[in-house]
N, C-alpha and C positions, 0 to 999 in steps of 0.2 A: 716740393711735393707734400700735399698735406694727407695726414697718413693718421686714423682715430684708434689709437691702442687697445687692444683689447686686453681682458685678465692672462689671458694665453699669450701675448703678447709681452705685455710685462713680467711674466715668472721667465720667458726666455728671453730681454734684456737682462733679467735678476741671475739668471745662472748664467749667461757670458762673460758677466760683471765678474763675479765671485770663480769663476774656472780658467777664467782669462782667455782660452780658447778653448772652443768644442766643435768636432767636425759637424755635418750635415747628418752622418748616419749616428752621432749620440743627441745629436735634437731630436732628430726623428723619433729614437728610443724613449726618450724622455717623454716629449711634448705631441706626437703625432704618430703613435703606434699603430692606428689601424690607415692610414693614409701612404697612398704612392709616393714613392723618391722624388717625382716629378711635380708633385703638388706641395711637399714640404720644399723645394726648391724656390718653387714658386713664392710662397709664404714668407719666406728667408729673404727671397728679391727684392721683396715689396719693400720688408723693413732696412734694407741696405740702399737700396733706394732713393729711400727716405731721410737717410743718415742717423739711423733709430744702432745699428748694425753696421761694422766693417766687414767685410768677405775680404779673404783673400786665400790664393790659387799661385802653387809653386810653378807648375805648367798645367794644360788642358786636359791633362791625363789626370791630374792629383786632384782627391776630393777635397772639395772648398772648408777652409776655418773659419769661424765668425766669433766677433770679441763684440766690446760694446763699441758704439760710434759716437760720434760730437754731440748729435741731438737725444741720445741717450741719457748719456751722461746727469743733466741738469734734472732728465724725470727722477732717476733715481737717487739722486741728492735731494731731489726734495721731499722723500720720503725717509732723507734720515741718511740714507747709505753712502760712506766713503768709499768712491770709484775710482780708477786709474784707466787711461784708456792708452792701447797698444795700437804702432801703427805696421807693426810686422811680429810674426812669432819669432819667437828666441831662438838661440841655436841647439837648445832642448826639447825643442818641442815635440821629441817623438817621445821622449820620455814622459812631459808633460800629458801627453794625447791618451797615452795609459794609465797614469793616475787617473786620467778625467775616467776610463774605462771603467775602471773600478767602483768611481761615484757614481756613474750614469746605473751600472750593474746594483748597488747600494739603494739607490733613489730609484728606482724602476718599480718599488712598491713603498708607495708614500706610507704607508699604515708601520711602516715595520720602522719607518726611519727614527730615530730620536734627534742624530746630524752625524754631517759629513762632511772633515776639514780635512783642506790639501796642505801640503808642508807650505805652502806659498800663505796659506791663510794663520799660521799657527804662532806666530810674532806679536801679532794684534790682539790676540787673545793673551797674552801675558805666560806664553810657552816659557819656561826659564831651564828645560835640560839641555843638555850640552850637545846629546843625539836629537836629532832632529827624521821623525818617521817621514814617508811621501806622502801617508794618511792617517787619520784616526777616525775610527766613527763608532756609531753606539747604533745597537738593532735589538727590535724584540723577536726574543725565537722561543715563545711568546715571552719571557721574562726578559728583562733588558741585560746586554750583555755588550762591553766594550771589547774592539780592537785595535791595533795596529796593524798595517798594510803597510807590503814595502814591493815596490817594480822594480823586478831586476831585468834589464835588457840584456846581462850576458856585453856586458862593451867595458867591463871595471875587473878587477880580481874580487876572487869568490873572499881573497880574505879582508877588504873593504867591508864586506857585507858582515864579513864573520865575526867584526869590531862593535858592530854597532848590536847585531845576536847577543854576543855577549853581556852588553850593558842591558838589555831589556832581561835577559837573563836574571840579571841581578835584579829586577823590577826599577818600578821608575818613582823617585817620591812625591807621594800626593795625587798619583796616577795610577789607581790599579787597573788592568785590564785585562780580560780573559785566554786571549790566544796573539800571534801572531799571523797574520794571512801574507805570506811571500804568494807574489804572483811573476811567473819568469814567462818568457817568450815560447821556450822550447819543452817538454819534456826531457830529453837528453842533458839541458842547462838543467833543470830541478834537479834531477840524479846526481848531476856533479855537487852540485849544493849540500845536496843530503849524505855524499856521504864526507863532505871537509867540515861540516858542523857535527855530524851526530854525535861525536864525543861532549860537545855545549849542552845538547838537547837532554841535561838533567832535570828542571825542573819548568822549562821553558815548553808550551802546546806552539809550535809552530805548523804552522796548515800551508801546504805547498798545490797550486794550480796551474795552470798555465791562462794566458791570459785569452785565448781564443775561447778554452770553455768557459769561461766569466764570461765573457759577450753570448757566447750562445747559449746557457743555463743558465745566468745571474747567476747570485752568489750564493742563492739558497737553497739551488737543487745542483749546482755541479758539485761533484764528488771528488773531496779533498784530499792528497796525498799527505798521510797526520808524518809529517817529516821530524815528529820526534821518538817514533818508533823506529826498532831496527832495519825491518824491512818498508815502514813506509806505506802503512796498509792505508784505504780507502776508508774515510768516514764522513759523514754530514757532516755540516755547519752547528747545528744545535746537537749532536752527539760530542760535538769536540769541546765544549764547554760545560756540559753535566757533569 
């Protein structure tokens, strides 16, 4: 099936490349906001199709993932980009699917982006600390300001999480950055969180959300629970860094 790429096309081989899988409903976010489920469907067919795109579907019920496919592959190496292509999701991948949440919530207003690396991308870049985030990125709110991002599903011990708190704590060398963004599943899971750390939460802004209001307010108008205060008051994004 001969299938003529369009620019819209290749930025969503370019972010399947680099995220490794993203559902139907963060393409749609990304790439076709104002368009029916039914017509980004469509659009996603074409390029699987085509072999541009892999789809796959745990059962009929589950919404479909798409990664890069065979004839993908050589477009985007010929533009330079080392690609890897996947022919099933990992046994992470719910974990994965919420990092991607995070960046798709991040990348939803290109003007604000500076970038946005998944721990899967952070090797390549010449990462050399020992912790290793699920994210880092940089945003202008409007002045530029770095974070780390960590998704907790609530499926580890809070004091796994409380190991690596710690070392950020301590800052990271050659890495400064301005807060913490923990994104958990539950409100109830944040609560337990905030209070097995507050005793850390010395000199560390750690920003607590949950991961449903990130997808439904992105990340610059839901309202943060500042989890390095006693009670855990409410604050913006750009308040948590001034």
């Amino acid at each position: 099936m001969s299938v003529r790429l369009s620019e819209r096309d290749l930025r969503i081989l370019t972010k399947c490349a680099v995220s490794k899988w993203l559902t139907t409903g963060q393409l749609q976010r990304l790439y076709f906001p104002d368009v029916t489920v039914d017509a980004v469907r469509k659009s996603l067919r074409r390029l699987a199709d085509a072999g541009y795109l892999t789809a796959y579907r745990e059962n009929r019920m589950a919404e479909a993932l798409h990664t890069l496919g065979p004839k993908g592959k050589p477009v985007l190496e010929a533009k330079g980009l080392e690609v890897e292509l996947f022919r099933a999701p990992p046994r992470q991948i719910v974990h994965m699917i919420g990092i991607n949440e995070i960046r798709v919530a991040v990348e939803a207003d290109p003007t604000r982006v500076a970038y946005f690396f998944a721990a899967w991308e952070l090797a390549r870049l010449g990462w050399t600390h020992l912790v290793i985030p699920d994210a880092i990125f940089a945003v202008k709110l409007p002045e530029r300001h770095t974070f780390l991002a960590e998704y907790d599903r609530g499926t580890e011990p809070i004091e796994q999480l409380s190991r690596k708190v710690s070392v950020y704590a301590n800052g990271l060398s050659g890495f400064p950055f301005g807060a913490v963004m923990l994104v958990t599943d539950t409100a109830e899971r944040m609560e337990a969180i905030h209070r097995e750390l507050r005793p850390q939460m010395i000199s560390l802004r750690l920003l607590g959300a949950t991961l449903s209001g990130v997808r439904a307010d992105g990340i610059y108008a839901v309202k943060y629970q500042n989890l390095s205060a006693p009670r855990g008051t409410l604050i913006g994004l750009r308040s948590a860094v001034e």
